[in-house]
N, C-alpha and C positions, 0 to 999 in steps of 0.2 A: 430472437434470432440474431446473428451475428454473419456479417456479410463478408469474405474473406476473397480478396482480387489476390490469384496467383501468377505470377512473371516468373517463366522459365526460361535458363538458357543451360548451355552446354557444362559449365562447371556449377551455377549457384541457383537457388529458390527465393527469392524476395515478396514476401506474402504481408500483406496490409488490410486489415480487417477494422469496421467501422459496425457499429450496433443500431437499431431502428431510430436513434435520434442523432443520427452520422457522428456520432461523437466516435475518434478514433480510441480502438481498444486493445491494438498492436498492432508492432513493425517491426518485421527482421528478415533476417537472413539466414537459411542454413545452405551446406553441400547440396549439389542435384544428385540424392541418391534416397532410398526407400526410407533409411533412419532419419535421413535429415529431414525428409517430408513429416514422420510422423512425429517429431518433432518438435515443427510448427505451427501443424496440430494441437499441440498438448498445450505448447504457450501460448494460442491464443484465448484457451481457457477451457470453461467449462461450459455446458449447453450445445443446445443444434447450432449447427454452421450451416453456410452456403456456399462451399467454395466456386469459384467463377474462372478458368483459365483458357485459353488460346488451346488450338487444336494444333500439334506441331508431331516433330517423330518421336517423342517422348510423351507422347499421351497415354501411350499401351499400361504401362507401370501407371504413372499417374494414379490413372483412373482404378486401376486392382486397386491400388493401394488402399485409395482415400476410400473405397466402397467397403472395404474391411474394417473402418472405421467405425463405429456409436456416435449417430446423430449427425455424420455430414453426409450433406447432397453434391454432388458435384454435377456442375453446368461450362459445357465443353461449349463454344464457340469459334465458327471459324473469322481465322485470322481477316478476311476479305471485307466481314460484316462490318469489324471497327477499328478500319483504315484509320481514321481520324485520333487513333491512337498512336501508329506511327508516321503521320504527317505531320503531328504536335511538335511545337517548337524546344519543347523542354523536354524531350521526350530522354525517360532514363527508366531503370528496372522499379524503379521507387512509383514513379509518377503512370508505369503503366499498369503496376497491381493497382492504384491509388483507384484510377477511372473505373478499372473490372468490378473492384469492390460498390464505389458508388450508381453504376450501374445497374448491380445485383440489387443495391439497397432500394433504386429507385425502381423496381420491378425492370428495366429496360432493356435487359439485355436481348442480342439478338436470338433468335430461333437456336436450340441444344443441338450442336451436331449427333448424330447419333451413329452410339459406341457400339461397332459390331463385338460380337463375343463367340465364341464356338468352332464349329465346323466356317462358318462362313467369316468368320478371320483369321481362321489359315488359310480360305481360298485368299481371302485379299494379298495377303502376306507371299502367298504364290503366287498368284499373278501379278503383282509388283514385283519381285524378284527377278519374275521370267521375262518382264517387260525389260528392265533392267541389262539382261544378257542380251537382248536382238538389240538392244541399243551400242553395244558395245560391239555388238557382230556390226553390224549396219556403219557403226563411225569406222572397225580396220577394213573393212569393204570400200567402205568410198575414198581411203587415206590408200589404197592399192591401186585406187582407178587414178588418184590424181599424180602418183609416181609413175607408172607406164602410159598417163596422157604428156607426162614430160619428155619420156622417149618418143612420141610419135604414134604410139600406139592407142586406136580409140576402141573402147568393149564395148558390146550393145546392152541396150539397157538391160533385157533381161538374159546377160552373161553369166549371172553368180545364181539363177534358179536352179538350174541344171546340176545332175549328179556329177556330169565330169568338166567341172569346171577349174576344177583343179589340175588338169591334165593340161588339159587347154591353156592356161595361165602358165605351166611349165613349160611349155612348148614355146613362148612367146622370147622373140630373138631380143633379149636386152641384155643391158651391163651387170657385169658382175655383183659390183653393190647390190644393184636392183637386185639384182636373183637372191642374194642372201638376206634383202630385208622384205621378198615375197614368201621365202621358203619358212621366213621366221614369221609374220603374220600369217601365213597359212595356216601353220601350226594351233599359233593360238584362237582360230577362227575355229579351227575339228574341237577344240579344248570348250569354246563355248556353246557350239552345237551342241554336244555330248549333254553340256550340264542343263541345257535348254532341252532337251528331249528327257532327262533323267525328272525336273520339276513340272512337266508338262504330263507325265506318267504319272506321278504324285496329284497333279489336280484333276485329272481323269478319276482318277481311284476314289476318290472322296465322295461319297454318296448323300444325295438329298432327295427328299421327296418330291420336289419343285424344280427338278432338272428335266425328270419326264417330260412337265406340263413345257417348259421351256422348247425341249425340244419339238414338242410338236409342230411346231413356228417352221413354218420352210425356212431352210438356207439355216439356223439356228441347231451349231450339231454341242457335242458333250463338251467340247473347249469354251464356245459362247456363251453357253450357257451358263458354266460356272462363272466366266467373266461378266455376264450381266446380276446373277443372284449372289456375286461378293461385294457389284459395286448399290445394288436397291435393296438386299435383303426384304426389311418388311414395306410391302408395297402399300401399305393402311396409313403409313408415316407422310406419306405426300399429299397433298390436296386435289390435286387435280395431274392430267397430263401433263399441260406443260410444266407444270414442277417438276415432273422425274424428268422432261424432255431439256429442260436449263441444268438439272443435275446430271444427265449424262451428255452433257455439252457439243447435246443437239437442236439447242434455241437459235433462235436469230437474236441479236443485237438491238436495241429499237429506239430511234431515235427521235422524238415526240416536242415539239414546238407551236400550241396554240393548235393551227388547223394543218400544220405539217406532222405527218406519221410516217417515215422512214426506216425499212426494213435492214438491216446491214447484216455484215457473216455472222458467222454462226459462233456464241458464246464462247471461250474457252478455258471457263472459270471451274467448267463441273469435272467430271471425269473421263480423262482423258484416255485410257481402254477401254473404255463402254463406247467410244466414238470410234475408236481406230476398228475395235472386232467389230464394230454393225454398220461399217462402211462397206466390208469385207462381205459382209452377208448380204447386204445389198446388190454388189454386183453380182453375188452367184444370183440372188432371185429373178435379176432380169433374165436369167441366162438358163432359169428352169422351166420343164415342161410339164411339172404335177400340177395337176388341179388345184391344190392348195394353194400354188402361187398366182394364182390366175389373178384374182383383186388387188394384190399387194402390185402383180404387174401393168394393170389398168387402172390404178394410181400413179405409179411413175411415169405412164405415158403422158397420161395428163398433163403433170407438172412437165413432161420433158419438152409437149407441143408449146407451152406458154412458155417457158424460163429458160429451156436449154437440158443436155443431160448431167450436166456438172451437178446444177442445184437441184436435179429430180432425184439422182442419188442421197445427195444428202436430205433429200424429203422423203426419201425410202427409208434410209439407216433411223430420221427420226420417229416413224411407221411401226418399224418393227419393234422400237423402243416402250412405243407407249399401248401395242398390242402384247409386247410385252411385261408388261405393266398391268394390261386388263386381266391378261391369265393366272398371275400372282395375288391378284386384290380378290377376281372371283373362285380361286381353284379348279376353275375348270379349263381341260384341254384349248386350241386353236382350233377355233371354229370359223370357214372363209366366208359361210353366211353372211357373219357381223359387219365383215368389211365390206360389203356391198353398197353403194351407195342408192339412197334413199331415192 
């Protein structure tokens, strides 16, 4: 076996491969593009490989690529697991495929990120995209509040929910400039709706047999769901709850000294849509009257009479996360029985 640490960047591939008696057995460089991987594949020889690289926005190719390959494995890691790769003082393209391969060699690498494929990486790919556009909606939104809070003029917070807020924003007595750099972000704000409603159609439409079971979940409608089954896919991959609850960066923080144990916010290493939709769905569940929600709402109370309702919310969003978690691992609907406490 030959153990091959690959360093990706935006123009080049530097791949450094070492054999079971770390004796080095190539080092080079090609372009970051399909040929040039396969490539460096070919010179690093003949036999199984192991290649080893960082999970980054170039993993998608990547990883097709090298799996078309005879005889390599590829082992995705995220970049967080080995920091200690970029807080090295010598730190260069050379020296960080160097550590990945030695790594591999020594069995050490951290836990495989794992490579969604199918239907469920085009939802991710859609729901990052779409997350993307309300970003872009949300920063000319608050860059219009901070222009007419220079005139004098304050909007209430929930100004821009509203269908005719656009009216209303016209109506507003300012300077001319102003008016033609609101009429020109306006614009491009219907321009992002659109495209945000046109991939929001698109992830609606995309069918999975595990969106049902999803939906069952009060407060959990066909938009959440897909956003929860693009960012856990297969629920058998995690160990336990709080695994998926740190991977959808709904853990606590913890901070552990001898006979000190300190609870601190909440993670926000994992994935950051699966936190923003099941905070969303949280406060509809306090706010529901079904039966089904009845448990999920007599746990928030709970937490809300001890901690406050800030962090009962976020001890709902984490709730629904790992209830939905239990539905995915056993195939079966949301049943409120479960949640009953003992």
């Amino acid at each position: 076996m030959v153990y091959v640490g690959l360093d990706v960047s935006g123009k080049s591939l530097v791949a450094y491969a070492v054999n079971e008696r770390k004796q080095r057995v190539f080092e080079g460089e090609q372009p970051a593009s399909r040929v040039g991987l396969r490539a460096l594949v070919r010179q690093v020889g003949a036999g199984p490989k192991l290649v080893a690289c960082e999970a980054g926005n170039q993993m998608k190719w990547i990883v097709e690529t090298l799996k078309k390959l005879d005889a390599v494995q590829v082992h995705v890691v995220h970049p967080h697991e080995v920091k200690w790769i970029t807080e090295s003082r010598g730190k260069t393209d050379r020296v960080d495929a160097k550590k990945l391969a030695e790594l591999a060699r020594a069995g050490i690498l951290p836990r495989a990120v794992h490579v969604v494929e199918g239907r469920v990486r085009e939802l991710r790919e859609l729901v990052s995209a779409r997350q993307q556009l309300q970003s872009k909606r949300i920063a000319l939104i608050n860059t219009i509040r901070g222009y007419v809070y220079q005139e004098g003029h304050r909007l209430p917070e929930k100004f821009f929910a509203g269908p005719t807020w656009a009216t209303k924003l016209a109506r507003l007595p300012v300077s001319a400039p102003l008016r033609l750099i609101m009429e020109t972000f306006m614009t491009s704000i219907a321009a992002l709706v659109t495209a945000e409603q046109h991939l929001t159609q698109r992830l609606v439409a995309i069918q999975d047999r595990r969106c049902p079971l999803l939906e069952s979940i009060p407060a959990i409608g066909p938009m959440a769901s897909r956003v929860v089954l693009s960012a856990v896919d297969e629920a058998r991959r995690f160990d336990d709850q709080k695994a998926v609850a740190n991977y959808g960066a709904l853990a606590p923080t913890i901070y552990q000294s001898g006979a000190v144990r300190q609870l601190g916010r909440i993670n926000r290493d994992g994935r950051g849509e699966v936190r923003r939709v099941l905070l969303q769905c949280a406060h509809t569940v306090v706010r529901m009257k079904s039966a089904g929600a009845k448990p999920l709402q007599q746990f928030y109370a709970r937490i809300a009479k001890r901690r406050g309702k800030k962090i009962a919310v976020v001890a709902l969003a984490r709730k629904l996360l790992t209830t939905a978690y239990g539905v995915l691992k056993s195939g079966q609907p949301y049943d409120p029985r479960k949640l009953q406490p003992a």
